[in-house]
C-alpha positions in Angstrom: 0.0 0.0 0.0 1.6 3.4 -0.4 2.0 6.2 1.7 -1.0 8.6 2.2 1.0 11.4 3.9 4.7 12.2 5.5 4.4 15.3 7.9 7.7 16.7 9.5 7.2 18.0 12.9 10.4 19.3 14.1 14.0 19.8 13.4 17.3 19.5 15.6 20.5 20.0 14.3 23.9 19.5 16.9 25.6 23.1 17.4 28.8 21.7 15.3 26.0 21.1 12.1 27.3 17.7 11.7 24.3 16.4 12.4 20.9 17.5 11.7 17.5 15.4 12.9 14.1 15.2 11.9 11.0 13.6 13.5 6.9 13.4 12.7 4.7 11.2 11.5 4.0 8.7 8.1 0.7 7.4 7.2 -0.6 4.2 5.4 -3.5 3.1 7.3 -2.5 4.9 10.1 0.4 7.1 11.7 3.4 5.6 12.4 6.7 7.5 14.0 9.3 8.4 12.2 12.9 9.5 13.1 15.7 10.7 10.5 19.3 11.8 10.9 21.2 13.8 8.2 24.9 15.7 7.7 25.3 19.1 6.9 24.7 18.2 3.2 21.4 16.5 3.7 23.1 13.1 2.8 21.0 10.4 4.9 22.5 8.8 8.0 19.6 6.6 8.6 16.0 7.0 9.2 13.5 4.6 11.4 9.6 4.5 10.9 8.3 3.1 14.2 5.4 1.5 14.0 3.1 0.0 16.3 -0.4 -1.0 16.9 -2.2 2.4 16.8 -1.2 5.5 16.0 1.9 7.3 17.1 3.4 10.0 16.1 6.8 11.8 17.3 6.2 15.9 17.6 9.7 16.8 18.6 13.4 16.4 18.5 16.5 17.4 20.2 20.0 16.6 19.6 22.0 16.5 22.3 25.1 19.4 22.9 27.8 17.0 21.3 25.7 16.0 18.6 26.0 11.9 20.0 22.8 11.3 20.6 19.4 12.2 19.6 16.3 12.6 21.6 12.4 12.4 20.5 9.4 13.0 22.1 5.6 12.3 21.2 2.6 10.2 22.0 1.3 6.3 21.5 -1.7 5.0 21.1 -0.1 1.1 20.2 0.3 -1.6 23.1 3.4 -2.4 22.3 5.5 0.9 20.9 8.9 0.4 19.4 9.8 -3.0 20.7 8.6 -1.8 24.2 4.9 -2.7 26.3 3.2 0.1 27.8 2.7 -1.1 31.2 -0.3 1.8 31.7 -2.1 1.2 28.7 -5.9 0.9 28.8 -6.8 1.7 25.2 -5.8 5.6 25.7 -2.4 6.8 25.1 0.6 7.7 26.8 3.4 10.4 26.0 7.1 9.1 25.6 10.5 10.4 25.4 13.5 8.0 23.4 16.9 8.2 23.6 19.0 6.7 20.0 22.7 7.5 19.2 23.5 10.3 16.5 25.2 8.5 14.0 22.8 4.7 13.8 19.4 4.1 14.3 19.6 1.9 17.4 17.4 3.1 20.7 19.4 3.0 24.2 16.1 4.2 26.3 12.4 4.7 25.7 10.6 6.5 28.7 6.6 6.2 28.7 4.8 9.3 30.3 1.3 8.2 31.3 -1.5 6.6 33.6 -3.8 3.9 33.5 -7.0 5.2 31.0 -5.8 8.6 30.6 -4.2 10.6 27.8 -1.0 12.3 27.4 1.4 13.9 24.9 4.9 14.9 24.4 5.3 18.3 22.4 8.5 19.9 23.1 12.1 18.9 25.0 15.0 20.6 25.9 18.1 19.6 27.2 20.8 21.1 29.6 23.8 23.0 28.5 25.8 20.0 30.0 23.5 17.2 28.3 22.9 15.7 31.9 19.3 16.8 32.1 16.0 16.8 29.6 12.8 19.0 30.1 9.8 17.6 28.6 6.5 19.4 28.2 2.6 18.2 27.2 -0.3 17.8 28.6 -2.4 15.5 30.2 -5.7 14.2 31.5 -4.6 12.5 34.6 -5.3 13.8 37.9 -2.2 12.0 39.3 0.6 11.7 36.5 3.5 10.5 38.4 2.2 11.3 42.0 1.3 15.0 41.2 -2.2 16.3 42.0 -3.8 17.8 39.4 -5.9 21.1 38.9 -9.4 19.4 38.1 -9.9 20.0 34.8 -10.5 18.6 31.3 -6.3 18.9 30.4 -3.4 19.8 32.8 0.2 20.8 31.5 3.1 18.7 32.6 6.7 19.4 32.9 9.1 16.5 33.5 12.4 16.4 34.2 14.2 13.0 33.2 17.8 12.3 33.1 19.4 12.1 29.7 21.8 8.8 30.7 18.6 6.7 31.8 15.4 8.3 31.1 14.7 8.2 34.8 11.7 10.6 35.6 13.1 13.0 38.7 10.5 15.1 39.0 7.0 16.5 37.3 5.5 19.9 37.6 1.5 20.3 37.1 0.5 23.4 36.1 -3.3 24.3 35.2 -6.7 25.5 36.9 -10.2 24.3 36.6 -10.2 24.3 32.8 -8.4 22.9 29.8 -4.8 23.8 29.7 -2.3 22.8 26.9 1.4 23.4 26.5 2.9 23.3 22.9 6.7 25.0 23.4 9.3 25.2 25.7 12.9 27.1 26.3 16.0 26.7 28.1 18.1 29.8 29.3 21.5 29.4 28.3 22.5 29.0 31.9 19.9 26.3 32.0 18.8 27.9 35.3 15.7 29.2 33.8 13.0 27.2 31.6 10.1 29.1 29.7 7.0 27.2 28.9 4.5 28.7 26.1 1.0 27.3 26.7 -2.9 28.5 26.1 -5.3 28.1 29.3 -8.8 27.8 29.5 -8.8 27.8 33.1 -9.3 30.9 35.3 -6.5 31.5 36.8 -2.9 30.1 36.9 0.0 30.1 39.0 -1.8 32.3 41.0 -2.5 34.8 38.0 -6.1 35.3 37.6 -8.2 36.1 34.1 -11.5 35.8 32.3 -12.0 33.4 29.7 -9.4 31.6 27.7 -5.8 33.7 27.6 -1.9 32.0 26.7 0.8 32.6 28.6 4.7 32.3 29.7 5.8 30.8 33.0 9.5 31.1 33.6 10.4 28.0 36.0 13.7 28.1 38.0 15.2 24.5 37.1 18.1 24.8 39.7 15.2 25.4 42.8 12.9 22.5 41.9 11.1 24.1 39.4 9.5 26.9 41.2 7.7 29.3 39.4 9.6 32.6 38.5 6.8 34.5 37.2 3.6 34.1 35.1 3.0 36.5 32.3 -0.3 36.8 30.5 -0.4 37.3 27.0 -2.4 39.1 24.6 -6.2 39.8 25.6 -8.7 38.1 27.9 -11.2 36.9 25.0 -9.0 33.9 24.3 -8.6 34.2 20.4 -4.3 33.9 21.2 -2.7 30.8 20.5 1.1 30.7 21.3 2.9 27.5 19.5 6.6 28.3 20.3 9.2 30.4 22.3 12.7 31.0 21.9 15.6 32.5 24.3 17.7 35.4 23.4 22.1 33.9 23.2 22.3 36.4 26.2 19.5 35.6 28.4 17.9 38.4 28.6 14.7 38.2 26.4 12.1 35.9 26.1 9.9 35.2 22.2 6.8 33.7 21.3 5.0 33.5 18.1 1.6 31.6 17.6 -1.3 33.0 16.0 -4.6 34.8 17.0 -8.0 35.7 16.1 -8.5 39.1 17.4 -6.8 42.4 18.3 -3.7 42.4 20.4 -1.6 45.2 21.3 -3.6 47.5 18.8 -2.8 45.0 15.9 -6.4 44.6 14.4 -7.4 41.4 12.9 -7.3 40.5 9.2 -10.3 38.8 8.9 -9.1 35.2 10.4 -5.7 33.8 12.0 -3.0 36.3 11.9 0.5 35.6 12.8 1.2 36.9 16.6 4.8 37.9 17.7 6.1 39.2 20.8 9.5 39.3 23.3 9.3 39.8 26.8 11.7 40.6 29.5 13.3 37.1 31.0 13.6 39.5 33.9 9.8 39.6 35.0 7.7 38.5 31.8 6.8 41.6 30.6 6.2 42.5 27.0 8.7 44.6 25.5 7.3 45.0 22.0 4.4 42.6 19.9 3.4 42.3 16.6 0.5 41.3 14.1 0.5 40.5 10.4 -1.9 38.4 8.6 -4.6 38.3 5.5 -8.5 37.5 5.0 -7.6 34.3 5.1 -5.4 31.7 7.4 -1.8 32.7 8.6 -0.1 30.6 11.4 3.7 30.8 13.2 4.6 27.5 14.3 8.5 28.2 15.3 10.5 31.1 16.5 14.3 31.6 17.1 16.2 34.0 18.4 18.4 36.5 16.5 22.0 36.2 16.8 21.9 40.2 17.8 19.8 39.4 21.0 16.7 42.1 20.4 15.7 40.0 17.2 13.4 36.9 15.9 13.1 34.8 13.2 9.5 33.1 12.9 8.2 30.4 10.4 5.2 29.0 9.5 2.7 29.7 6.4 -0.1 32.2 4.7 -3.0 31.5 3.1 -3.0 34.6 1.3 -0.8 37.6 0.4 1.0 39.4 3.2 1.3 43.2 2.8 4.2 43.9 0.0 4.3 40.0 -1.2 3.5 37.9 -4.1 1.6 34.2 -3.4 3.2 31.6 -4.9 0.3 29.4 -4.4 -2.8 28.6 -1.8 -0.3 28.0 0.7 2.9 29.4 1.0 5.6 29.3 4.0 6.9 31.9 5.7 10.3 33.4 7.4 9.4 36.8 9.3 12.1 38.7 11.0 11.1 40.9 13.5 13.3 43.4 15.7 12.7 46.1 18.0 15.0 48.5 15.6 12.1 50.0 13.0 14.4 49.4 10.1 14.0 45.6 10.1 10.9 45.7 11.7 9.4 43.0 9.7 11.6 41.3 6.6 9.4 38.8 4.9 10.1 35.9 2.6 8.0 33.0 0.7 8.7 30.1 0.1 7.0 26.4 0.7 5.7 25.8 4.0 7.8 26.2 6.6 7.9 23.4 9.5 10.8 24.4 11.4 13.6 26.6 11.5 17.5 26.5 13.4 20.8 28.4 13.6 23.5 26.1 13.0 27.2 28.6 12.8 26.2 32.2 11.5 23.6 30.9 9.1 19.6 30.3 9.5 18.0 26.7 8.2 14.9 26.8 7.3 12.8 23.0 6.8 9.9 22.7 4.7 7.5 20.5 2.9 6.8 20.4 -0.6 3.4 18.6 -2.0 5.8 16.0 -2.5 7.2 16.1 0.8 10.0 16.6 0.2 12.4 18.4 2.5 14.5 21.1 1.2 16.8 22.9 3.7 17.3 26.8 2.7 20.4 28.5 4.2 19.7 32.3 4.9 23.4 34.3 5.0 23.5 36.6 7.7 26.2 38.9 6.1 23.5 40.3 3.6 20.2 38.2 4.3 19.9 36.4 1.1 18.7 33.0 0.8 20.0 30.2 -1.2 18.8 26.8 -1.6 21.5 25.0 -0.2 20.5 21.3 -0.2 17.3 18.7 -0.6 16.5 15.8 1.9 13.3 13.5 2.0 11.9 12.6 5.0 
């Protein structure tokens, strides 16, 4: 039978570039995992569908600092997921978090986040600047995941810590209210003493932060004191048309960025007409929101990853329009995306099109932007940072 679908996730690439990995899912008569590793060329160093008896799919990636392993994270639905049993399955699925060297496709750990008839899932890691420790964030349904009391309602957000040598679970943060609460992006500081988690709640209030309806947010958790909350910042307005999908740290610490996509007016930014992409830093210092910014068409526009600029007070943000941004040309009904957006007024934003845009990393100087084609395939484009041009610089299929 062939393939339906291939949809790339996420994208990690080791801060030498040797190696560069990719995760999501591949479809037949239902999704399967799907890990890849590649050089700096895009040459292949081996890829691995892992399949199971439901559906799984793997929604993130992170190479470790030396580039020698290679962590994913995602969700099963199958009884028995990559060679392992999932002791606290009951037809419902669990999150997990798998460990496999860089250079082969052989697992050394598979971690299963979960309880008995509940669901959970794995959407973003991170990793200490000393690749001892791993920060995974999703939500879940459970009222007890791993001993933790939950907030009541419909979905709670998790934060696990697990070491990267065993996938031993050390600890797990609940965070939520009475609602549903969902957590889609997460950031180390490059101390590592500082995590950022972007999330959406429905609840009314959190961490101690009350609102009215549904709002997202930024919680800043203090990894070296047990993961005690910082500060809470609410983001955007109270009538919960904000959804935030990612968030980067600045190289020096000191700012914070989101991107996502929203529905109504924020920060004077009015609406387009439906989802406009949303943009904003805030100070690591206390959460607050420095600077914000809109831009969207009549029809669908969505960020789905943000990195920091090199310079500190800049962003990079990818994901796709559904129609024609202000001073562009569509190249089709659905064209990707690369936004930079600064603080200074004369950059303030650069735009470029180009296929849909899944993922975006800095690997030296330059920018590497991932995309699918209707093809799916996967071409990597290199954007130069000494004049900002962008050249294709090399093709891999996922």
């Amino acid at each position: 039978m062939s393939i339906l679908s291939n949809i790339l996730k996420d994208v990690s690439a080791s801060p030498t570039g040797n190696n560069v990995f990719t995760c999501g899912g591949t479809r037949i008569t239902r999704y399967d995992a799907i890990y890849g590793a590649y050089n700096f060329a895009g040459s292949l160093i081996w890829r691995k569908t892992v399949a199971g008896t439901g559906s799984d799919t793997c929604n993130a990636v992170q190479s470790s600092p030396d580039g020698n392993f290679v962590y994913f994270a995602g969700e099963t639905f199958s009884t028995t997921f990559d060679g392992q049993s999932r002791s606290t399955v009951s037809g419902y699925s669990d999150g997990y978090v798998a460990k496999y060297y860089g250079s082969y496709a052989t697992k050394i750990w598979l971690t299963f986040i979960g309880t008995t008839s509940t669901y959970e899932e794995c959407h973003d890691i991170s990793i200490s600047p000393n690749g001892n420790t791993l920060y995974v964030v999703g939500y879940t349904t459970s009222n007890s995941l791993n001993g933790q009391v939950g907030f009541g309602g419909s979905d709670d957000i998790f934060v696990v810590t697990m070491t990267a040598s065993s996938g031993t679970i050390t600890n797990t943060k609940i965070i939520g209210g009475a609602g549903q609460d969902l957590a889609y992006g997460c950031a180390l500081s490059p101390d590592g003493n500082s995590l950022y988690v972007a999330a959406t709640a429905y609840s009314s209030s959190i961490n101690g932060v009350s609102f009215n309806g549904r709002i997202s947010f930024v919680t800043k958790l203090q990894t070296n004191n047990n993961m005690n909350t910082a500060w809470t910042s609410l983001i955007g307005n109270s009538s919960g048309d904000l959804i935030l999908q990612a968030v980067s740290v600045s190289p020096n610490g000191l700012g914070v960025f989101v991107s996502g996509y929203s529905y109504g007016t924020q920060y004077g930014f009015n609406n387009q007409g439906s989802s406009d992409i949303f943009t904003a830093r805030l100070s690591a210092n206390d959460g607050s929101v420095t600077w914000a910014y809109c831009i969207g068409t009549v029809n669908d526009d969505e960020s789905t990853g943000i990195v920091s600029a090199p310079d500190n007070i800049g962003a990079y943000i990818s994901g796709y329009t559904s129609g024609t941004l202000p001073g562009q040309t569509s190249a089709g009904s659905d064209d990707g995306i690369l936004i930079k957006v600064s603080q200074s007024a004369s950059d303030f934003p650069l735009i470029y099109i180009m296929p849909i845009v899944v993922s975006v990393v800095v690997i030296g100087g330059a920018l590497f932007l991932y995309h699918r084609s209707n093809k799916y395939a996967k071409q990597v484009y290199e954007l130069q940072k000494t004049n900002e041009n962008i050249k294709n610089n090399t093709t891999i299929i996922m």
